[in-house]
Each structure stands twice: as C-alpha cells, then as structure tokens.
C-alpha positions as CSV (number, residue, x, y, z in Angstrom):
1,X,14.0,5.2,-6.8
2,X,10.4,4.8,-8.3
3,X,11.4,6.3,-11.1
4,X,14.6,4.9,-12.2
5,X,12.7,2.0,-13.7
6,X,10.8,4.7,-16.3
7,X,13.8,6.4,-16.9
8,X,15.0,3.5,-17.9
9,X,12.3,2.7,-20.7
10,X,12.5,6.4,-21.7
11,X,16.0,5.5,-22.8
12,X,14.8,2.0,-24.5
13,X,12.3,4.4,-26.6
14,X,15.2,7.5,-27.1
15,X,17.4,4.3,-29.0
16,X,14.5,3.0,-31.4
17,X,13.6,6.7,-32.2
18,X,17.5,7.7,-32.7
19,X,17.8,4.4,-35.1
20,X,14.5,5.2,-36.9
21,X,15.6,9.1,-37.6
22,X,19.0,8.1,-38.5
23,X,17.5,5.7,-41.7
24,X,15.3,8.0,-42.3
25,X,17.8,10.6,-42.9
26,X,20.2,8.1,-44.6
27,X,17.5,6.7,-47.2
28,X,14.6,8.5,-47.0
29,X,16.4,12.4,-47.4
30,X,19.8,10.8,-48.5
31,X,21.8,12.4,-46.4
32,X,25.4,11.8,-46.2
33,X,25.5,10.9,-42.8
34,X,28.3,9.3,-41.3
35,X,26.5,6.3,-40.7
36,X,29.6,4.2,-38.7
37,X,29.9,7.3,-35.8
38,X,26.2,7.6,-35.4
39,X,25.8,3.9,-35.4
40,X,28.6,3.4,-32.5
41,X,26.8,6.2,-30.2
42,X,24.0,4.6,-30.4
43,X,24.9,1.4,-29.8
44,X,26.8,3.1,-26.7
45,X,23.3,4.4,-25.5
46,X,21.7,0.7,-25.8
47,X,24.8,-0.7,-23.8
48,X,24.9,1.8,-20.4
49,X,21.0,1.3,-20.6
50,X,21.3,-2.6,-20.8
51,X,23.3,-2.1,-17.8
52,X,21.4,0.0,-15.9
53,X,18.4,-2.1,-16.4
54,X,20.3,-4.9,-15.1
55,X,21.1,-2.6,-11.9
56,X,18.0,-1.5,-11.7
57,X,16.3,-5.5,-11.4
58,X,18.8,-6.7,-9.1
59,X,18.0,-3.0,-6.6
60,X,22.2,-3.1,-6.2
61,X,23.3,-1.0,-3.4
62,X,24.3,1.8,-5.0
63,X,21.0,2.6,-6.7
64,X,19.5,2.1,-3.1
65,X,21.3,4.6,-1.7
66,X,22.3,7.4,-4.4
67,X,19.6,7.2,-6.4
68,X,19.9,10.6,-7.3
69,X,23.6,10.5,-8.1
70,X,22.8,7.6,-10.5
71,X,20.3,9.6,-12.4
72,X,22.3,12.9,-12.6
73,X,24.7,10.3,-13.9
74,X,22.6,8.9,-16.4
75,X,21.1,12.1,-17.5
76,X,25.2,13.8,-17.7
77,X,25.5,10.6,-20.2
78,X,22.8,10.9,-21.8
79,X,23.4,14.9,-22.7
80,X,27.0,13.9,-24.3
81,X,25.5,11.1,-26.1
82,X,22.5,13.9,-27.8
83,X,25.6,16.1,-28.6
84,X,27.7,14.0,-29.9
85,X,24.9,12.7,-32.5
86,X,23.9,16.2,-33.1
87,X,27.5,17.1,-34.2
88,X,27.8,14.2,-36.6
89,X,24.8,15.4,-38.4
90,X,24.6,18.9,-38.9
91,X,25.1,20.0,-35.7
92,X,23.1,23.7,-34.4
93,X,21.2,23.3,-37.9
94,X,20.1,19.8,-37.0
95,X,16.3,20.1,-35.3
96,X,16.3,17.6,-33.1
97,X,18.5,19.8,-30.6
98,X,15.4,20.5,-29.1
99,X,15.5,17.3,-27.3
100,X,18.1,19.4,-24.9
101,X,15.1,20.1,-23.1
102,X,13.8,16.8,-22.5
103,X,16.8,16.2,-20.1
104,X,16.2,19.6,-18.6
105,X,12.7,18.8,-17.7
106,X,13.7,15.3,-16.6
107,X,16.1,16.8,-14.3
108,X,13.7,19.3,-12.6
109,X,11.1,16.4,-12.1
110,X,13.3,13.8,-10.7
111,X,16.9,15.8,-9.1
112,X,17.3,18.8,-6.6
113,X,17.4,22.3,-7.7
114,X,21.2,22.3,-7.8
115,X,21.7,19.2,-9.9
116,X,18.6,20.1,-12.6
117,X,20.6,23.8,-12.9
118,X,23.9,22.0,-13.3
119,X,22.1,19.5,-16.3
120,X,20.8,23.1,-18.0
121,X,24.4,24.6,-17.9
122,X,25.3,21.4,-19.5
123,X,23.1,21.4,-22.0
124,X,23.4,24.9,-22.7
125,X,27.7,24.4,-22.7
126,X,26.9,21.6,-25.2
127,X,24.3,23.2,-27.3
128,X,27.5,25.8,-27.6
129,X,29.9,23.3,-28.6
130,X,27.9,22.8,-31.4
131,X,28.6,26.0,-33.1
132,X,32.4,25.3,-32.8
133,X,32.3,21.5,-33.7
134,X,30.0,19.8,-35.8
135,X,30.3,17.8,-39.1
136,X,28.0,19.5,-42.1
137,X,25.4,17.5,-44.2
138,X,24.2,18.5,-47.7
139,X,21.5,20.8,-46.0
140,X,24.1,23.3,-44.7
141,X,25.6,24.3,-48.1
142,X,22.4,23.4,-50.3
143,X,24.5,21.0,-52.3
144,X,21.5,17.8,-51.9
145,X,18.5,20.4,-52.2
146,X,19.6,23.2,-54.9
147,X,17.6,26.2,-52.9
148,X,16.8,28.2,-49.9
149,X,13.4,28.0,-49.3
150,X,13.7,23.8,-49.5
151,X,16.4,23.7,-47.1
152,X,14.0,26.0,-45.1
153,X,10.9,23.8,-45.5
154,X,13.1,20.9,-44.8
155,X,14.2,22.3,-42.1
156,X,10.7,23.1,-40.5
157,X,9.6,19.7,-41.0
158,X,12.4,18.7,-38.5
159,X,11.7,21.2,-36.1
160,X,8.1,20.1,-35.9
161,X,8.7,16.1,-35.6
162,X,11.4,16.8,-33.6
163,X,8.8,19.4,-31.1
164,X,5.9,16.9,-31.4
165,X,8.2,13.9,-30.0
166,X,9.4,16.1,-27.3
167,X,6.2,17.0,-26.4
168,X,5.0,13.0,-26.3
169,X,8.0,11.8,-24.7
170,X,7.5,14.4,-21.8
171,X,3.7,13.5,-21.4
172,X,4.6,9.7,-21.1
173,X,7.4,10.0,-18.8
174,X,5.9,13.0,-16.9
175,X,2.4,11.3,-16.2
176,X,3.5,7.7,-15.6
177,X,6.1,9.5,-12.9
178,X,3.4,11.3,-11.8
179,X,1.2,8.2,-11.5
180,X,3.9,5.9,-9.6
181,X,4.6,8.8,-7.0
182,X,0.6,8.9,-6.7
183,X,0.6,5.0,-5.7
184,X,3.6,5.1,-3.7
185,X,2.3,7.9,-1.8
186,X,-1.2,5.5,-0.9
187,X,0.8,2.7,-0.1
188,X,2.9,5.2,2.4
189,X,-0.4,6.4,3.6
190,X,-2.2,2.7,3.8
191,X,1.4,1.9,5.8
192,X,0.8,4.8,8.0
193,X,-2.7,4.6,9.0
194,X,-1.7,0.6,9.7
195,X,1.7,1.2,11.7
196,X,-0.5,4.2,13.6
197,X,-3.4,1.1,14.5
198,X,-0.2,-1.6,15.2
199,X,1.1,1.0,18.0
200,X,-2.8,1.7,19.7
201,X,-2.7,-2.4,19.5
202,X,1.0,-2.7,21.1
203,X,0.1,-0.4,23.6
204,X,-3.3,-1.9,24.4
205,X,-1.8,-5.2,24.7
206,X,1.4,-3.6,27.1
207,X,-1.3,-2.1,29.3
208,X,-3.6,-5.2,29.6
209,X,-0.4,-7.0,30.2
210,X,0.9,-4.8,32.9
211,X,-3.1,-4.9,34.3
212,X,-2.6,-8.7,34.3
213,X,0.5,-8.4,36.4
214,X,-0.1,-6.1,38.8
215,X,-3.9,-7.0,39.7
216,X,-3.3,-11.0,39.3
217,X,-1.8,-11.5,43.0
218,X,-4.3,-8.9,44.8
219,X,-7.0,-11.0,43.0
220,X,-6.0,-14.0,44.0
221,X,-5.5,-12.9,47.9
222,X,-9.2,-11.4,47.8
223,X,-10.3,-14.8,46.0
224,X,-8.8,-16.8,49.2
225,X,-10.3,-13.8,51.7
226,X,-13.8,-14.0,50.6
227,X,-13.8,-18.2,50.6
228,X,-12.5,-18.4,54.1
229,X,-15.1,-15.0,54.5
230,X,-17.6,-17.7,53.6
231,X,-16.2,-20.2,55.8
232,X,-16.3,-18.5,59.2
233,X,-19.6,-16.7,57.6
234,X,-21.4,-20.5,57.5
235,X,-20.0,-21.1,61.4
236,X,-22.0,-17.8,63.0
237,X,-25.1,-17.1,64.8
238,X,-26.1,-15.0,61.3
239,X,-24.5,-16.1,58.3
240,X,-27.3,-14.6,55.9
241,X,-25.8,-11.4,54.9
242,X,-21.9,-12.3,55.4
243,X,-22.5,-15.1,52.6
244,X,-23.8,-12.7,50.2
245,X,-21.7,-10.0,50.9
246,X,-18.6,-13.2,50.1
247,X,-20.5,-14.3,46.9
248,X,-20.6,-11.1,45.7
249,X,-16.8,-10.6,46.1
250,X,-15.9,-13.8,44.2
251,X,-18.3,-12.9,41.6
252,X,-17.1,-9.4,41.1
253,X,-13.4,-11.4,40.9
254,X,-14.1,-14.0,38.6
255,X,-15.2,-10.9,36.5
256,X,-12.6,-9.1,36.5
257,X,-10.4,-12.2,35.9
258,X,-12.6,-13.1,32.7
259,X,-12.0,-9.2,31.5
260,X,-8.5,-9.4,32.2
261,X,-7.9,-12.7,30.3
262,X,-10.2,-11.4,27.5
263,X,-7.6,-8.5,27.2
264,X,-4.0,-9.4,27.8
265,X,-4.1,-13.3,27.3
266,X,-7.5,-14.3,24.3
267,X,-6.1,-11.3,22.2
268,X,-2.6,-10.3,22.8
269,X,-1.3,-13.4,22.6
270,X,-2.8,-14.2,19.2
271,X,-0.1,-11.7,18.0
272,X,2.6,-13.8,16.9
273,X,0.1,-17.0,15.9
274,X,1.2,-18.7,12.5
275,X,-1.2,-18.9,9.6
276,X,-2.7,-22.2,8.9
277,X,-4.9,-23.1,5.3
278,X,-8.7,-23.1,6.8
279,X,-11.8,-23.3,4.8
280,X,-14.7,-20.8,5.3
281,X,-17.2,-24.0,7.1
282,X,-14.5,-24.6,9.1
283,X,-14.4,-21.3,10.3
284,X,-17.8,-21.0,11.0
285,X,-17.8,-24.1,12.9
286,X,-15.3,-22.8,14.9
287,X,-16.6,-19.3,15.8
288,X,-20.3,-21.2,16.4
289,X,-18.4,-23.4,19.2
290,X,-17.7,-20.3,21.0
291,X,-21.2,-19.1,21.6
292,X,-23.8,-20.3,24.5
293,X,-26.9,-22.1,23.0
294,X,-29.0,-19.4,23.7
295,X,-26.3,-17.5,21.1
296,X,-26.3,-20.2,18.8
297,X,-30.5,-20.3,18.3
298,X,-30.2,-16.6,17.0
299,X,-27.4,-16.8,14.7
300,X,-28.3,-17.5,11.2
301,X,-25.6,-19.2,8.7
302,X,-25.6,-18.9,5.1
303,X,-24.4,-21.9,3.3
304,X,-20.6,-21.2,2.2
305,X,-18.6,-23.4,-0.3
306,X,-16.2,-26.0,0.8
307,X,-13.7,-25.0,-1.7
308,X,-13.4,-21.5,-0.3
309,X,-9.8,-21.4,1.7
310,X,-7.9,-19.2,3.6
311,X,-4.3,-19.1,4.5
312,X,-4.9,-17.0,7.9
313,X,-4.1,-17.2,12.1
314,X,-7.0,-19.5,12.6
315,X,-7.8,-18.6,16.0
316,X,-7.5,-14.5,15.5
317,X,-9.9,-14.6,12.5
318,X,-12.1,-16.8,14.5
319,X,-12.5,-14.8,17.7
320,X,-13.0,-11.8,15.4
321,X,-15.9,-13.5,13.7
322,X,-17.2,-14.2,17.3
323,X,-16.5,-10.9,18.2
324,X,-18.7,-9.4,15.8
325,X,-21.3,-11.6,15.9
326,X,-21.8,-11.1,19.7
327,X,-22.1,-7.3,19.1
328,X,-24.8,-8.3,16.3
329,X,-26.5,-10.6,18.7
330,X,-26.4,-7.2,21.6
331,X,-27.5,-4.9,19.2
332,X,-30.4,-6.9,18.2
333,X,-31.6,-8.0,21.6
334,X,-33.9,-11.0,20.8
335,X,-33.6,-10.7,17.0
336,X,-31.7,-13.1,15.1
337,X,-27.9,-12.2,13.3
338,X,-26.6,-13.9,9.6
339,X,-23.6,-14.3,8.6
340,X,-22.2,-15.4,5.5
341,X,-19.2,-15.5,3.3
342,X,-18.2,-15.1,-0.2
343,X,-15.1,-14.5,-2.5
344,X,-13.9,-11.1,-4.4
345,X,-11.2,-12.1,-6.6
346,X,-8.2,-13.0,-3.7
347,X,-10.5,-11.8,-0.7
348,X,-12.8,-13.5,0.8
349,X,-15.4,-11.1,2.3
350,X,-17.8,-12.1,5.6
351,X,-20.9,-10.4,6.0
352,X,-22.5,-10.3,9.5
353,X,-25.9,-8.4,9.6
354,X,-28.4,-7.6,12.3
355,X,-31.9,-6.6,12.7
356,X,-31.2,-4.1,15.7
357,X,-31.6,-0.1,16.2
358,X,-29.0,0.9,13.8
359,X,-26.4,3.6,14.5
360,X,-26.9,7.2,13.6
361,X,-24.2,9.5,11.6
362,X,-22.5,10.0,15.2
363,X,-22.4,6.9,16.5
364,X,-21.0,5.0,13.1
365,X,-18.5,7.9,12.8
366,X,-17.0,6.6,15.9
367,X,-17.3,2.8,15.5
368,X,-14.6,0.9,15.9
369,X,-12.5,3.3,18.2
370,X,-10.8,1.3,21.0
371,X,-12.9,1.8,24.0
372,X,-16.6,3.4,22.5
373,X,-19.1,1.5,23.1
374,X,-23.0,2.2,23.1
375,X,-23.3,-0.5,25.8
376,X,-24.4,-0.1,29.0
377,X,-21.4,0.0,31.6
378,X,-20.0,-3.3,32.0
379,X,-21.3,-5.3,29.2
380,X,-18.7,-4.6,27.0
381,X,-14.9,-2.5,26.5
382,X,-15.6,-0.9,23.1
383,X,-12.4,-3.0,21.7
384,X,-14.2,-6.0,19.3
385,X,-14.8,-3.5,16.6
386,X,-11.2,-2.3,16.7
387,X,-9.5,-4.9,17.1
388,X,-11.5,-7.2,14.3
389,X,-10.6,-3.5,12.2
390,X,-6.9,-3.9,12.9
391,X,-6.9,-7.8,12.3
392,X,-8.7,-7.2,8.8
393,X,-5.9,-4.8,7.6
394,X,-3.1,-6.9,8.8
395,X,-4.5,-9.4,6.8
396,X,-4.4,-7.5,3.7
397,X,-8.4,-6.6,3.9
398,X,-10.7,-4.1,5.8
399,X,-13.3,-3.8,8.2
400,X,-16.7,-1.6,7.0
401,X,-20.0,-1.0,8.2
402,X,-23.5,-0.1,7.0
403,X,-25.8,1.1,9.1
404,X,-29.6,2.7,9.3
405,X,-31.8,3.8,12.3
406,X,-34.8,1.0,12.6
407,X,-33.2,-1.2,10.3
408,X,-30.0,-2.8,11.8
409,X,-26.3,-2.9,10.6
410,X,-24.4,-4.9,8.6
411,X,-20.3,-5.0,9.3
412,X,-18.1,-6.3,5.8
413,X,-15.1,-7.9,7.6
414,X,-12.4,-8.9,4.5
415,X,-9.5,-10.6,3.9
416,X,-7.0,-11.9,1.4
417,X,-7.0,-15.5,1.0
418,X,-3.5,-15.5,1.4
419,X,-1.7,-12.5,3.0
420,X,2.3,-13.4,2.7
421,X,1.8,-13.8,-0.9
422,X,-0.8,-10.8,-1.7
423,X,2.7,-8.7,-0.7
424,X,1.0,-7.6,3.5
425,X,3.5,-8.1,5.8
C-alpha cells in the first residue's frame, strides 16, 4: 500500500482544483452554474478523502490486506464523482472531461490488468451518460457569449487548462509513485542482503554449537589421557620423548578448546545481548583490555570526545573493534595500527588503519567472506571480517574497506548511535 498515502493527496489537490474552477466559472466567466449541486459533490469528495486519510494513518486492517480493492474502490468513487460534476456543468461540452484519463492511468499504474480495464469501461459508460444527462450552461446555446467562434475559443481555453493539469497531475503522482516503489524496493533489497548474512550467522553459530557438543567430551577424555600419559611418562626408565609427545597433546587441546570457545560461546552467544548507552573512550578502553601488551605497544589511539555515545551490545561492538584491530596488528607484522572514531550525523564511524602489505583487487573482492583468510593455516578462521560486517548492518551501519599494495588498509566500521530508534530491527 505505498501508494495509497499519494493517492490520497492527489485527491486533497483534485478538491482545491474542483473549488478553484468552479469560482472561476461562477465569477470569472459567469456561468450559471448550479452552484448548491456542485458544491455538495465536492464537499462529498473532501469527506470519503477525510476518511480515507484517517484509514490510511491508523494502517486499519482492511487497507492491509485489500489494498487493491480499496483503491479500485476509491478510484470507482472517484469516476462518479468527475461525472456527476461534469453533468451539472455542461456536461460532453465541458473540457475538463479529459480528466477521465487521469483515473485510467492511475488504474494501470497502481491495479491489475482486469481492474484498470474495468475503471476504462467505466469511464467510458460514464463519459456516455453524459450525452444523455447533463444540465446546459450559457455556452451550449450561446446565450452568455452572442457567437460561434467565442464559444469556440472559450471552449479551447478549457481544453488546454484542463490538458496541461492532466498532464501535471500525472507527472506528480506518476514520479512520486515511481520514487516510493524505488525506495521500497532498496529497503527490500538492504532487508534481503541482511536476512541472507543473519542465516550464514545462524548457521555458523548452529555448526559451532553442534562442534562444541560433539567434540567437548572426547576433548576432555584426551585432556585426562595425555595428564596421566605424563604421569606414568615421569615414572619410566625414558621419559624424554613420552613428555613431549603428552605436552604436545594438551597443547593441541587447549587449542582447539580456545577455537571452539572463540566460535560457539565469545560470538554466538552475544546474539541476544541487550544494548546498553556507552561512550566511544569507554569502548576503546574496553577493546584495549583485550589485547596482550605486546598488542597494546602497537596500537595507536586517536583522542575521541567524551560526549560521543552509543546505545549498542557493549560486548559485540567491543570484540569487533578487537577483532579488527588484531587483523590490523597481523597484517602489519611489527608496524603499528590507529584507530579512531568520529560522528556522521546519527552514526558514529571507527576507523582502524594499518601500515601492512595491502590487498590487491582479488583479495579485497573477497574480504570479509566467512572463512577467507590470507593467513597462514592456523592463525586465523577468516570469520572477524564477517562477522564485525554482519554486526555493523545489524546495527544500522556498514563495514568498508580501503586498501593499496605497499601501503596498508584501512577498514570504516559504522554504526548508528542508536539502532531501535534509527527504525533497524
């Protein structure tokens, strides 16, 4: 129903234009009009359209879910009301019965083939009327002019005003339609893109759920194994290569435990967290406290303003500020990585920058895809990027990246300061 709400202000400007033309016949021409009939149709249009703004604010049920019946509706009205102001004012010689095809076009644009037929039969059934019924004004019989070629003139004045305000009122209502479906049809798009990230991020989080359940107990038998390995290895003639051959297990186990705690528990359960008011410092402060001090001595912090808050999940926004600058920190081996903040009208955009490599065409083409990495094996999953990505656009923002070979990349990571009332669900 994106356009019932246009409709409706097409019919606003159809009653000052019918109150306009009817003084201006009345004491501008002085025509003997019958100013009471035309009057009361008018006054009928304003009414149903009072209503049907009314219906249209409050989205009543009906208008959710026959939309289209509403507007054939409106537009069947609306067709009786032309002809009946027609016939009180000349009738087929009146000029403004061009305006038939204003309803015509508005039917094609906004009703099925079957219902846009059915408005031009009607229109063409009441255009025909009109030659049977129809009260006469002085310019049928010549009485208020005296000759031909004035009525004729007078006549061709009509036809024009009455062309050029068809041709204005189908522009309008045509472009702004044309405009609304446009936006609509980004939003659906944005909303698609989103719900297609959501379901790669549900399914991630299932899988690295069911991971954590099925490899947590085997884990845990091989953590016991390998200590009492130890054990008995410490008690022999040659412990040497038994012990390392034990560490070696528990380390490759508390590695795998930290990956799968890093997948199913740090991130997924950060799903459902509430958001909490937070200034930009105190992120920072936070995302600093969950680097090593080797970490910390490379990473560069531009001064931010106390004043700058957020309403966000704390702890998601957080790890995805550490997530990026870890990947900073890899790319740029012993160089240093800055980050900052600053504020674009209601977003609040972080900048984290790094003096590495750079990324070529390829490889920033395929940045932030769940699982690509440019790591060697084992240091990383290929998930920060996407994740911090899908994090950013639930929160009303987006993730970006700038990148050039030799001089390092820069990822923009934004956010609204306040996604439940910036309309992101």
């Amino acid at each position: 129903m994106v356009w019932l709400p246009w409709l409706v202000r097409l019919r606003w400007i159809s009653v000052a234009g019918q109150l306009l033309t009817v003084a201006v016949a009345r004491w501008a021409f002085s025509l003997p009009i019958p100013m009471r009939a035309l009057m009361t149709v008018v006054a009928v249009t304003a009414a149903t359209n009072l209503l049907a703004n009314v219906l249209v604010r409050r989205r009543a049920p009906p208008l959710r879910t026959r939309a289209d019946l509403a507007a054939g509706l409106v537009l069947t009205l609306d067709v009786l009301l032309l002809t009946a102001l027609l016939g009180l004012s000349g009738g087929p010689a009146n000029p403004f019965s061009v305006l038939y095809l204003v309803h015509v076009a508005l039917a094609a644009l906004v009703l099925g083939m079957r219902a846009s037929v059915a408005i031009a039969g009607l229109c063409a059934a009441a255009y025909a009327t009109l030659f049977v019924w129809h009260v006469p004004v002085s310019w049928d019989h010549g009485a208020h002019l005296g000759h031909g070629a004035e009525r004729i003139g007078l006549h061709l004045q009509g036809m024009w005003i009455a062309t050029a305000l068809t041709g204005v009122l189908l522009a309008y209502f045509v472009s702004r339609i044309a405009a609304a479906l446009r936006q609509r049809e980004t939003q659906v798009l944005r909303l698609e893109r989103e719900a297609a990230r959501n379901e790669k991020l549900v399914a991630l989080a299932a899988l690295s759920a069911g991971a954590a359940h099925e490899l947590g107990s085997p884990l845990a038998t091989i953590a016991v194994a390998a200590r009492e390995l130890e054990d008995a290895a410490s008690e022999g003639a040659e412990p040497g290569a038994l012990r390392e051959d034990a560490r070696l297990i528990r380390a490759e186990v508390d590695r795998c435990r930290q990956i799968l705690a890093r997948m199913a528990g740090e991130w997924g359960n950060e799903a459902g967290e509430a958001p909490v008011t937070v200034s930009v410092p105190d992120l920072f402060q936070a995302m600093v406290a969950t680097l090593d001090v080797r970490e910390r001595a490379r990473l560069r912090i531009l001064e931010a303003p106390d004043s700058l808050h957020l309403r966000v999940p704390r702890r998601a926004v957080v790890r995805a500020l550490s997530s990026l600058v870890r990947n900073g920190l890899a790319a740029s081996e012993d160089g240093a990585v800055e980050i900052g903040a600053d504020a674009q009208r209601a977003h609040v955009r972080f900048r984290v920058a790094d003096d590495g490599a750079g990324m070529d065409e390829a490889v920033l083409a395929r940045a932030g895809e769940p699982f690509f990495t440019t790591r060697v094996p084992g240091a990383g999953m290929g998930l920060g990027l996407f994740l911090a990505r899908a994090l950013a656009e639930q929160l009303g923002g987006g993730l970006s990246l700038e990148s050039t070979l030799g001089r390092g990349t820069t990822v923009w990571f934004e956010i609204h300061r306040d996604p439940l009332r910036g309309g992101v669900s």
